[in-house]
py3Dmol code that shows the C-alpha trace and the ligand (Angstrom):
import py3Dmol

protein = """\
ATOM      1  CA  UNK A   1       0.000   0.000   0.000  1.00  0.00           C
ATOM      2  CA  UNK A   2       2.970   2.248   0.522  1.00  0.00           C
ATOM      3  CA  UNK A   3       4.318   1.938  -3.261  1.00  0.00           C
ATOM      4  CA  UNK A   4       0.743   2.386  -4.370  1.00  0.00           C
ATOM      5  CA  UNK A   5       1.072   5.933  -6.507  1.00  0.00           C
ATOM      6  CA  UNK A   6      -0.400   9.437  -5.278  1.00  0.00           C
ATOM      7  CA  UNK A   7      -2.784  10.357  -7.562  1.00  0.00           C
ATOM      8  CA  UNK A   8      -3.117  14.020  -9.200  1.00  0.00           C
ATOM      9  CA  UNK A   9      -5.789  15.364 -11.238  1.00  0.00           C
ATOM     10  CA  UNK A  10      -5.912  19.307 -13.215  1.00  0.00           C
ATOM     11  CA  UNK A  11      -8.242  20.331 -15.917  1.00  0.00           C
ATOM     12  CA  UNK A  12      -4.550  20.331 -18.120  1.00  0.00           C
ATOM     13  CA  UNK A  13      -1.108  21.506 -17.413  1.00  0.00           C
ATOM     14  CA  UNK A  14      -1.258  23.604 -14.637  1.00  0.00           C
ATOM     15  CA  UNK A  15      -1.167  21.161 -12.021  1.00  0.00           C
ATOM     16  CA  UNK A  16       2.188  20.103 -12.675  1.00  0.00           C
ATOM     17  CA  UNK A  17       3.013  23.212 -10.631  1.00  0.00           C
ATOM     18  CA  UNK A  18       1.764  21.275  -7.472  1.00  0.00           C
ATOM     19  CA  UNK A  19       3.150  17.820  -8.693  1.00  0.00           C
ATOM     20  CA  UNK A  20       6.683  19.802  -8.743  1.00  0.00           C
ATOM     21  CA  UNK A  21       5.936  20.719  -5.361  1.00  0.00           C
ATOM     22  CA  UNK A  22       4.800  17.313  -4.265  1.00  0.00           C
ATOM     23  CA  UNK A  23       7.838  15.590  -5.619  1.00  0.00           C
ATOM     24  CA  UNK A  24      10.566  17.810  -4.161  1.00  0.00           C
ATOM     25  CA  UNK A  25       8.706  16.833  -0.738  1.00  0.00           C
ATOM     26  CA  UNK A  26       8.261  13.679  -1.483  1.00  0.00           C
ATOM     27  CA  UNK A  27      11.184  12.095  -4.297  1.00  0.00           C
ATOM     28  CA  UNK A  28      10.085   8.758  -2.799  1.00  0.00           C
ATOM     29  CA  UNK A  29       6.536   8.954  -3.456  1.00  0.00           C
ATOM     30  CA  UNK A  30       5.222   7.197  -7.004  1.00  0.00           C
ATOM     31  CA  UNK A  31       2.971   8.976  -8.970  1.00  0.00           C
ATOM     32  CA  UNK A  32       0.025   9.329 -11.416  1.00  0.00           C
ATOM     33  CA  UNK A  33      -1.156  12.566 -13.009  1.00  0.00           C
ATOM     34  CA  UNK A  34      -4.176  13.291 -15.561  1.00  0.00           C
ATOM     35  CA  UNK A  35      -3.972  16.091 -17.480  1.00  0.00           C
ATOM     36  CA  UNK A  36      -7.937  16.897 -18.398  1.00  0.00           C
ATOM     37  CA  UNK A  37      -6.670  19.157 -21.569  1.00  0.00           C
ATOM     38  CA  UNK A  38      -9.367  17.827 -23.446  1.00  0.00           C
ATOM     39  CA  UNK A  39     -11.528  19.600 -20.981  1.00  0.00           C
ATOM     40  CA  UNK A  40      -9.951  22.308 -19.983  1.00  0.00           C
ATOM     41  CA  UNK A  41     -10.714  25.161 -19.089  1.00  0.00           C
ATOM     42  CA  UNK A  42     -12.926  24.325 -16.248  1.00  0.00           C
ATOM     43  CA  UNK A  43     -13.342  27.142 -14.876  1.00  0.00           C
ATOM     44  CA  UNK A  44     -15.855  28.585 -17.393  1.00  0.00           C
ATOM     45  CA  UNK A  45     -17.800  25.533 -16.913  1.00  0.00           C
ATOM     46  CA  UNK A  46     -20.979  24.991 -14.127  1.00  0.00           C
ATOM     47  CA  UNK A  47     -20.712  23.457 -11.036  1.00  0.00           C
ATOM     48  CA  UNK A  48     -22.376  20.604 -12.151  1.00  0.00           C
ATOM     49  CA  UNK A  49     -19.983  20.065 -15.169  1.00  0.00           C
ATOM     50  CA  UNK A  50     -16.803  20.181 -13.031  1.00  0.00           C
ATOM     51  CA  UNK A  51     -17.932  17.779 -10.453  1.00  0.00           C
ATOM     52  CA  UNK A  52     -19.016  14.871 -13.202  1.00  0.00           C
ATOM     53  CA  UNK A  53     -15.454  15.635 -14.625  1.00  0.00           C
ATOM     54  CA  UNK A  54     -14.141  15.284 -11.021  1.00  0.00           C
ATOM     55  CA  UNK A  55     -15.537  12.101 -10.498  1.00  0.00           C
ATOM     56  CA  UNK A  56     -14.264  11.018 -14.061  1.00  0.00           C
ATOM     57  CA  UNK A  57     -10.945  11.719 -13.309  1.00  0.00           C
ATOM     58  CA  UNK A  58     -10.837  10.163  -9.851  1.00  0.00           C
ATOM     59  CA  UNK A  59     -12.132   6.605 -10.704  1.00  0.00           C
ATOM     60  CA  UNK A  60      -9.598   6.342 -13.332  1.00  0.00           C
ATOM     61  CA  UNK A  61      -6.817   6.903 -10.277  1.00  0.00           C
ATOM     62  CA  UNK A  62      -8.622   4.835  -8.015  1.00  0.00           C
ATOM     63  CA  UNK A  63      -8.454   2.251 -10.795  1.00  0.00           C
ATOM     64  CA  UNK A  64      -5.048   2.595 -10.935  1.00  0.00           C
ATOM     65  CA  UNK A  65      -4.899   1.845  -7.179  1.00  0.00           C
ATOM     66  CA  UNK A  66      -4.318   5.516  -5.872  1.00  0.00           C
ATOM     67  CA  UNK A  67      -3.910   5.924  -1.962  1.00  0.00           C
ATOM     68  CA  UNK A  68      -4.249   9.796  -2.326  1.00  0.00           C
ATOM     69  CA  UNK A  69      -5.672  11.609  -4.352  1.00  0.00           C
ATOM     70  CA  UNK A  70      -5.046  15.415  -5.070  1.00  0.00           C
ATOM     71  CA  UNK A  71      -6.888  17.806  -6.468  1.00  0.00           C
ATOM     72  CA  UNK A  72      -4.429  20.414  -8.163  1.00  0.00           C
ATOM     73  CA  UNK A  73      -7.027  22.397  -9.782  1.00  0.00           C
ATOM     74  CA  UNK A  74      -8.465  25.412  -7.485  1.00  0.00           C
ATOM     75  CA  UNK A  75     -11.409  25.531  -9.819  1.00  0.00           C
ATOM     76  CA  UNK A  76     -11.946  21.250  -9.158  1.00  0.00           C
ATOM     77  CA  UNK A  77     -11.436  21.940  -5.284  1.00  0.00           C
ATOM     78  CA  UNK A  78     -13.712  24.764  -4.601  1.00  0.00           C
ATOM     79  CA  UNK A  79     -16.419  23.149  -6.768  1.00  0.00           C
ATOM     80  CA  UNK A  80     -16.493  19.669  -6.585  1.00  0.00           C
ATOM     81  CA  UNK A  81     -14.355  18.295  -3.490  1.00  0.00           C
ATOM     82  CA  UNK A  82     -16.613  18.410  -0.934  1.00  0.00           C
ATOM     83  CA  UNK A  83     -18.662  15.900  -3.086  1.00  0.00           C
ATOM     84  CA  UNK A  84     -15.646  14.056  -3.880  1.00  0.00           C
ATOM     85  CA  UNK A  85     -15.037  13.474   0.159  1.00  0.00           C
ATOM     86  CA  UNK A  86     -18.726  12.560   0.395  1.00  0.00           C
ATOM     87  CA  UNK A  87     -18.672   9.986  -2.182  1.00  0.00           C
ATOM     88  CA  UNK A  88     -15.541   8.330  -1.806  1.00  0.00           C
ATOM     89  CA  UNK A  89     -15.434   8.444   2.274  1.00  0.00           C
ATOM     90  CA  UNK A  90     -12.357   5.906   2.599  1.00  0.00           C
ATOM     91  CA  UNK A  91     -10.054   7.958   0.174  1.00  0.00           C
ATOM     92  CA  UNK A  92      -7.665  10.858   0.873  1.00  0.00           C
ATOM     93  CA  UNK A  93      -8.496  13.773  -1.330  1.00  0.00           C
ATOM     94  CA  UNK A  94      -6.034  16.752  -0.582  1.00  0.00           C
ATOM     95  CA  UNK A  95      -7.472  20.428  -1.956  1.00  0.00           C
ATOM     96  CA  UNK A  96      -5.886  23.622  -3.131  1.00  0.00           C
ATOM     97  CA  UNK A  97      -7.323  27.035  -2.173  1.00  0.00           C
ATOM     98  CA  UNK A  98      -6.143  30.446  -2.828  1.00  0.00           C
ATOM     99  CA  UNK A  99      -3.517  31.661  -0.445  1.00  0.00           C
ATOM    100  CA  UNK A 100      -6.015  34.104   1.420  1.00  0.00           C
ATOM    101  CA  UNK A 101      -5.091  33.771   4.813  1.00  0.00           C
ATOM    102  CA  UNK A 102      -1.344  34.111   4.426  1.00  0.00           C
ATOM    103  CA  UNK A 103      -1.482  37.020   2.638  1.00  0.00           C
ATOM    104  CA  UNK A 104      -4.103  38.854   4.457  1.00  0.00           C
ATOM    105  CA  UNK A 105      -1.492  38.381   7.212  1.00  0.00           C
ATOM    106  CA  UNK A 106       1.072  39.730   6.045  1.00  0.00           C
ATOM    107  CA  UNK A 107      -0.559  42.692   3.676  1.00  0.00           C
ATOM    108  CA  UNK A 108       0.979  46.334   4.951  1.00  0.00           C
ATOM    109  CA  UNK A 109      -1.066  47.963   2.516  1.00  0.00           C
ATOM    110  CA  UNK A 110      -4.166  46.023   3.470  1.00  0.00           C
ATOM    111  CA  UNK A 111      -5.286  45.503  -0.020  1.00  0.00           C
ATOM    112  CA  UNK A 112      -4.241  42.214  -2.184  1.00  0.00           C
ATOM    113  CA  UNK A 113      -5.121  40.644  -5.266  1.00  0.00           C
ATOM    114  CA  UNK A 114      -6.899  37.897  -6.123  1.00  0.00           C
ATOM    115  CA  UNK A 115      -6.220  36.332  -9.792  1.00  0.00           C
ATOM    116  CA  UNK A 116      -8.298  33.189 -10.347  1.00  0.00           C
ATOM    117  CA  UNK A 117     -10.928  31.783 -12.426  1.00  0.00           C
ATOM    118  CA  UNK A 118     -14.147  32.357 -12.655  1.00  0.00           C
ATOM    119  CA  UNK A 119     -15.673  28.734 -11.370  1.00  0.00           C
ATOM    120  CA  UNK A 120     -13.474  29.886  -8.137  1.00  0.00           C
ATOM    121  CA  UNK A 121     -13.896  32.858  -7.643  1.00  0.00           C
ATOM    122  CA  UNK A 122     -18.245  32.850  -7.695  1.00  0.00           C
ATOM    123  CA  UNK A 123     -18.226  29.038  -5.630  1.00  0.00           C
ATOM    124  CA  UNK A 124     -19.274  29.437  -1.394  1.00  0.00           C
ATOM    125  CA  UNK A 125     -16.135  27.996  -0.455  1.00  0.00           C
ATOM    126  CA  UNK A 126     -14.551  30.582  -1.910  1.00  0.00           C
ATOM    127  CA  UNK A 127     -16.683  33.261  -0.481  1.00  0.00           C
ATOM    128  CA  UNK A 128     -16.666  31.433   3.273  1.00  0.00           C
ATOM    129  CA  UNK A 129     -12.707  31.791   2.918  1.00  0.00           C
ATOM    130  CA  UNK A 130     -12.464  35.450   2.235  1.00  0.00           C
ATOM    131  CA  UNK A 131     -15.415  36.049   5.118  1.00  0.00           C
ATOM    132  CA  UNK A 132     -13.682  33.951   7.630  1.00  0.00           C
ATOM    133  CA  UNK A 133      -9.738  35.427   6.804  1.00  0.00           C
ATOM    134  CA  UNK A 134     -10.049  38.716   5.174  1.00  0.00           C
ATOM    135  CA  UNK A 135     -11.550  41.179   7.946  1.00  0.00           C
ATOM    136  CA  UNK A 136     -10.438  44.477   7.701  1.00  0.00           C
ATOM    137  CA  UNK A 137      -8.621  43.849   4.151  1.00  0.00           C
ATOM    138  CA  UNK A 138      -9.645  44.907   0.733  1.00  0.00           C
ATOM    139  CA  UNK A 139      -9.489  42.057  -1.397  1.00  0.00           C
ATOM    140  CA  UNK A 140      -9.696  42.909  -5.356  1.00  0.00           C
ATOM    141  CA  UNK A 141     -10.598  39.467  -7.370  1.00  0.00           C
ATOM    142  CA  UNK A 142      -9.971  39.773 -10.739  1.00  0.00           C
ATOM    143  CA  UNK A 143     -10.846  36.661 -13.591  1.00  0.00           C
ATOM    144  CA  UNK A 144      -8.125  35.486 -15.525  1.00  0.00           C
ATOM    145  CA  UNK A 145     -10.295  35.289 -18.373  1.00  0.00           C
ATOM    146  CA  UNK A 146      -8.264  33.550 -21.384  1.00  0.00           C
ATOM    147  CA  UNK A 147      -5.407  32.903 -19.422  1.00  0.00           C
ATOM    148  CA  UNK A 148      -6.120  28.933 -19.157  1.00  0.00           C
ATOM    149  CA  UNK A 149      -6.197  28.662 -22.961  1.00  0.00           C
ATOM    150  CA  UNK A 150      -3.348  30.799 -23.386  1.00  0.00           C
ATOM    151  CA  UNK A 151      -1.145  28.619 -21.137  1.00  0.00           C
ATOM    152  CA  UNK A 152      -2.556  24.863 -22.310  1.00  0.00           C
ATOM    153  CA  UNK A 153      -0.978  26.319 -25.512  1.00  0.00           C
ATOM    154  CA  UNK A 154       2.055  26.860 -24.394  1.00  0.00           C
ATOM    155  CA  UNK A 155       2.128  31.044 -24.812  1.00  0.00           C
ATOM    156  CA  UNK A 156       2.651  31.846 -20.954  1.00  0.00           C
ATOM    157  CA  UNK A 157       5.017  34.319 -21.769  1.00  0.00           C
ATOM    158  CA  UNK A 158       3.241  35.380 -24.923  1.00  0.00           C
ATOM    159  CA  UNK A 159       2.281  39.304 -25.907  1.00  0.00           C
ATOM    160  CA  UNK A 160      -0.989  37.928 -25.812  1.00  0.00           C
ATOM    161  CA  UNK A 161      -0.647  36.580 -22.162  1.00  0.00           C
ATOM    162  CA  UNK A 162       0.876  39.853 -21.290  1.00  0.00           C
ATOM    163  CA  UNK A 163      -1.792  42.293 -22.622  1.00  0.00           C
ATOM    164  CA  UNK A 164      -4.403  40.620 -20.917  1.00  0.00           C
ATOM    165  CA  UNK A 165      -2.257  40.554 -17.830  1.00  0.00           C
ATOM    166  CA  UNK A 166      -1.724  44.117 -18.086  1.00  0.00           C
ATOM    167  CA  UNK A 167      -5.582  44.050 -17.937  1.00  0.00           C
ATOM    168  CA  UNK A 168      -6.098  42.669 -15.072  1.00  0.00           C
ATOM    169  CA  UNK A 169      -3.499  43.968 -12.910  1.00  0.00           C
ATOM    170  CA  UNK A 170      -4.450  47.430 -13.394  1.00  0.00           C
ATOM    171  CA  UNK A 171      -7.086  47.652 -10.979  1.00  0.00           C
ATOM    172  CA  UNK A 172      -5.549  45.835  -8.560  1.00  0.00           C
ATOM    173  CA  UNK A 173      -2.225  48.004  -9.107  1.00  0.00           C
ATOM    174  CA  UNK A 174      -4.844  51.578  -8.664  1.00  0.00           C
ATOM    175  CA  UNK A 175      -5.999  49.935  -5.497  1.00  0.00           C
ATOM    176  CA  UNK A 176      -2.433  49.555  -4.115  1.00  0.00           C
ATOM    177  CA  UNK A 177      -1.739  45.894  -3.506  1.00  0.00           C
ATOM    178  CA  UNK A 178       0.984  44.483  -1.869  1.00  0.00           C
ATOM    179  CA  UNK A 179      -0.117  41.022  -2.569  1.00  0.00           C
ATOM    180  CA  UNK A 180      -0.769  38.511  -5.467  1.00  0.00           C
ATOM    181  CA  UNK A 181      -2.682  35.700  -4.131  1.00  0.00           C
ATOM    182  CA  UNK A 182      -1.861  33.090  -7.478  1.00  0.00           C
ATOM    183  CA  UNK A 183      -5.469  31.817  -7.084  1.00  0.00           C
ATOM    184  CA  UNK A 184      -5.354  28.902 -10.172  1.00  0.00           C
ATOM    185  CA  UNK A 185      -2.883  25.965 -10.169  1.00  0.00           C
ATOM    186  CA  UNK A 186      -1.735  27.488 -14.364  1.00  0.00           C
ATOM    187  CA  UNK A 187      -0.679  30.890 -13.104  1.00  0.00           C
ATOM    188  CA  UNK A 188       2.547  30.296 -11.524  1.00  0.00           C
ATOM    189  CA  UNK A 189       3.634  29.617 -14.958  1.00  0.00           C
ATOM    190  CA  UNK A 190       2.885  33.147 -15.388  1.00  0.00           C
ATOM    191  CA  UNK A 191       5.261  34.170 -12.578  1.00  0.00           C
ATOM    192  CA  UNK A 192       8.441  35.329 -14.516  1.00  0.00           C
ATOM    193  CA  UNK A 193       5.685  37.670 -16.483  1.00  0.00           C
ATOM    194  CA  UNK A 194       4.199  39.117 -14.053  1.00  0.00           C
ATOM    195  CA  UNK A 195       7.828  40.125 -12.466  1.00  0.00           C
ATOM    196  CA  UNK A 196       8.081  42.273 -15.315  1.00  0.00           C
ATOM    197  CA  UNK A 197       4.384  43.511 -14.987  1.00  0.00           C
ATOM    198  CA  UNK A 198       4.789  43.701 -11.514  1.00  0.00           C
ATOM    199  CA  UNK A 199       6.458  46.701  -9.438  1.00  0.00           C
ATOM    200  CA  UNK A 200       8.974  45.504  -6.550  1.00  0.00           C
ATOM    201  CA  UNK A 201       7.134  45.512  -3.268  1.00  0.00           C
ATOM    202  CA  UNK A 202       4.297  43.260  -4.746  1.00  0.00           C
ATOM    203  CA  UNK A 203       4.523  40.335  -3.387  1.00  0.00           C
ATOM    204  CA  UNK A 204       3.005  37.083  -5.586  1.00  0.00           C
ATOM    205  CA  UNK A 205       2.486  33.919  -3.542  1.00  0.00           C
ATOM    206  CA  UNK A 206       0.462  30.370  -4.464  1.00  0.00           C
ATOM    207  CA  UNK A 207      -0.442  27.504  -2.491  1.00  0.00           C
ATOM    208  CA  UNK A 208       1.751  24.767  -4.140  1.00  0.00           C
ATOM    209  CA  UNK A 209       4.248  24.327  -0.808  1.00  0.00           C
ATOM    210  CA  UNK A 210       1.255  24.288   1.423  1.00  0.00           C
ATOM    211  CA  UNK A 211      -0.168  21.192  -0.647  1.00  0.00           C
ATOM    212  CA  UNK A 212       2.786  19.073  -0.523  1.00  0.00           C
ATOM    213  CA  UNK A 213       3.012  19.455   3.251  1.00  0.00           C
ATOM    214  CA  UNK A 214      -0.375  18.937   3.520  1.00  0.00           C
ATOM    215  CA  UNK A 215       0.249  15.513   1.257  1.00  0.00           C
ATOM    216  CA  UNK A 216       2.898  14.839   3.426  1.00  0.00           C
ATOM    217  CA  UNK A 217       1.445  15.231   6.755  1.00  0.00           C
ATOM    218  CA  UNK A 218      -2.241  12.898   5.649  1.00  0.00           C
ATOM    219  CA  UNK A 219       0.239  10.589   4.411  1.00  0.00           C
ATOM    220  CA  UNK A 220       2.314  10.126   7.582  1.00  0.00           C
ATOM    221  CA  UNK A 221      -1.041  10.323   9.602  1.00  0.00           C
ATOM    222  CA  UNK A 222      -2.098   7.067   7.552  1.00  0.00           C
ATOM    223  CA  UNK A 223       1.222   5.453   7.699  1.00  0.00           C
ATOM    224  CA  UNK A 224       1.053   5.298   4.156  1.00  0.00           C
ATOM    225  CA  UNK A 225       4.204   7.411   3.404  1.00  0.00           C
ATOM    226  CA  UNK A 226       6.319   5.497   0.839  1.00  0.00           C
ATOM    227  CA  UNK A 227       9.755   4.436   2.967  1.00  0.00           C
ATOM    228  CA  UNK A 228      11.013   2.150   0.019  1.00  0.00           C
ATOM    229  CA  UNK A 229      14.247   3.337  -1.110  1.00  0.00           C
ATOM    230  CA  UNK A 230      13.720   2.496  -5.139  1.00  0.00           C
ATOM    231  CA  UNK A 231      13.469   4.686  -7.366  1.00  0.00           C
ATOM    232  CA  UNK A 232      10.601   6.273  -7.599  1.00  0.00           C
ATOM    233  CA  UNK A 233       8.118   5.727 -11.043  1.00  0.00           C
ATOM    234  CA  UNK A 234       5.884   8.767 -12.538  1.00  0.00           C
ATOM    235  CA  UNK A 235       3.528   8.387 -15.195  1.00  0.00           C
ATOM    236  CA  UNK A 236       1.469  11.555 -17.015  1.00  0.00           C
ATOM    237  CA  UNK A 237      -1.244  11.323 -18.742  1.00  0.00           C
ATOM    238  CA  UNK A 238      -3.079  13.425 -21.104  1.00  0.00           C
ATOM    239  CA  UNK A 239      -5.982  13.618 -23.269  1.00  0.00           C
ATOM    240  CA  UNK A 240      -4.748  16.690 -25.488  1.00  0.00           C
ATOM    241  CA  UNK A 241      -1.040  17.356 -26.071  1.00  0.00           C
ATOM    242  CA  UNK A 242       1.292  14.696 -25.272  1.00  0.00           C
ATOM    243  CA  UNK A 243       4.354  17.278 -26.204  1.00  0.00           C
ATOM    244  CA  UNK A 244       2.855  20.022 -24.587  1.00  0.00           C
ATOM    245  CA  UNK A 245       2.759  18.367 -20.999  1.00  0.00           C
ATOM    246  CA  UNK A 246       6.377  17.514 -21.548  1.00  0.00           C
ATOM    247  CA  UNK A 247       7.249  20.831 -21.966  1.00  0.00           C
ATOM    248  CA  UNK A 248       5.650  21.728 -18.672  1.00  0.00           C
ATOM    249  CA  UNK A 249       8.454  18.696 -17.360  1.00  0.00           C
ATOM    250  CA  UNK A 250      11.779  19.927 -18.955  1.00  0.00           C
ATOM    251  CA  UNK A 251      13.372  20.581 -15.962  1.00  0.00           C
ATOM    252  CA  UNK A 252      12.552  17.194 -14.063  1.00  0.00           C
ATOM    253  CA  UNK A 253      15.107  14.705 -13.206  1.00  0.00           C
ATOM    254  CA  UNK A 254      13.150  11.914 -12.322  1.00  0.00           C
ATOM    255  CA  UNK A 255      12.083   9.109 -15.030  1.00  0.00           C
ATOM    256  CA  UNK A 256       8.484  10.369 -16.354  1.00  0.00           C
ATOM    257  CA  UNK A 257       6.619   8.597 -18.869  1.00  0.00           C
ATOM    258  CA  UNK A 258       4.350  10.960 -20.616  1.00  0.00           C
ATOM    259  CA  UNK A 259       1.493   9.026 -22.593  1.00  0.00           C
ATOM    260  CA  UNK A 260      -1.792   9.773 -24.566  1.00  0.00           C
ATOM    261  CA  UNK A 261      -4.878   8.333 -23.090  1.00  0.00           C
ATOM    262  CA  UNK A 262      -8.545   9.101 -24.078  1.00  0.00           C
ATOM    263  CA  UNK A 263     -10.126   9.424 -20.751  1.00  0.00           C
TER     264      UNK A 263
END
"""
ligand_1 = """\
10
DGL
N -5.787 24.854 -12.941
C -7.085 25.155 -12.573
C -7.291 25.865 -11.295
O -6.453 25.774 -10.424
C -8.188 25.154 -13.555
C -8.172 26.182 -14.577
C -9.273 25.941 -15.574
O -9.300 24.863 -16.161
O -10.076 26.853 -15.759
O -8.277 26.533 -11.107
"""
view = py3Dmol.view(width=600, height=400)
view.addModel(protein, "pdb")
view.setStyle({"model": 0}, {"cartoon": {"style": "trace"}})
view.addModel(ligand_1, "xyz")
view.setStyle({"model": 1}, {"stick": {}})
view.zoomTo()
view.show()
């Protein structure tokens, strides 16, 4: 059961960011990951729509004998995991949330961004986390609208992506931010962009640390962290682009095996 693979579901490419995350924490730890390209984006799709595509995507890992299961998609977690839990009570399912709370903490200027999609940004776990963590703090949301696209296509660092960018940090920028709370798994593929964009003292932060040592710590808790010293086995799969995941993986050392699968 401790070999058994961590599974990792995103609408596409973006949740690589967390799986990056996840595997510096955890080099031991075998993996699967589904890249729902095919499907992507969700975030412009109903509630409805993202949890049947949730469910989709975790049967396939629990077929493949999954003993976690992540959800690196902000737009899947907000949505759809609190069904996910419901339905599959024996199974792990570890979430990713915009970074509210640490950077309502640590605001000066008491005013930060929020950059996410729109499936996040309108679900009631989204709106219960600003009410319970944001008192006395501005918060200016802003939808990434096109970004998704843009990145599954590999033009993060387009003039495209940058226009619409520009766009949306604007208002944020008049209101005086001090934070960038990175509020989609995609976006910190956007990071070395929005340096430019960005002036000094804004600070941009994501939750991708905080899910790995959240994997970590359920997976201790369930003495089901992997202690065998082989070397560890990670297979991708994707429904879209089989070169365009890769190129989200260039700078992995471990073996991957990136494959097509119609799922
Ligand atoms: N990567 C996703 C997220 O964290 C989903 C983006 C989308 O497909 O719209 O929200």
């Amino acid at each position: 059961m401790q070999s058994n693979p961590i599974g990792v579901f995103d609408s596409g490419v973006g949740g690589t960011s967390i799986w990056k995350e996840i595997h510096k924490l955890l080099p031991l730890e075998n993996t699967i990951y589904l890249a729902d390209s095919a499907n992507a984006p969700y975030g412009e799709k109903s509630t409805e729509e993202i949890i049947q595509l949730s469910v989709k995507n975790t049967e396939l890992l629990l077929s493949y004998n999954c003993k976690l299961i992540v959800v690196a998609c902000n737009t899947a977690t907000t949505n759809a995991i609190k069904y996910l839990r419901n339905t599959y009570a024996d199974v792990s399912f570890i979430g990713i949330e915009p970074a509210i709370k640490p950077a309502v903490l640590q605001s000066n200027s008491k005013t930060v961004g929020v950059l996410a999609t729109k499936g996040t940004l309108s679900s009631s776990l989204f709106h219960s986390t600003v009410k319970s963590h944001a008192e006395g703090i501005k918060i200016i949301e802003k939808e990434g609208k096109g970004l998704v696209p843009l990145i599954e296509a590999g033009k993060a660092s387009s003039k495209e992506t940058k226009t619409l960018l520009k766009t949306f940090l604007a208002p944020m920028l008049a209101h005086n931010i001090d934070y960038l709370v990175l509020g989609c798994t995609h976006y910190p593929y956007l990071v070395p962009v929005l340096k430019e964009l960005l002036p000094k003292h804004v600070n941009i932060i994501d939750s991708g640390e905080a899910v790995a040592r959240q994997t970590k710590a359920v997976l201790t808790k369930n003495s089901l962290l992997n202690t065998l010293n082989n070397k560890s086995s990670h297979r991708f799969y994707t429904n879209a682009d089989v070169p365009i995941l890769k190129s989200f993986l260039t700078e992995v050392k471990s073996t991957i095996n990136v494959v097509y699968l119609d799922f």
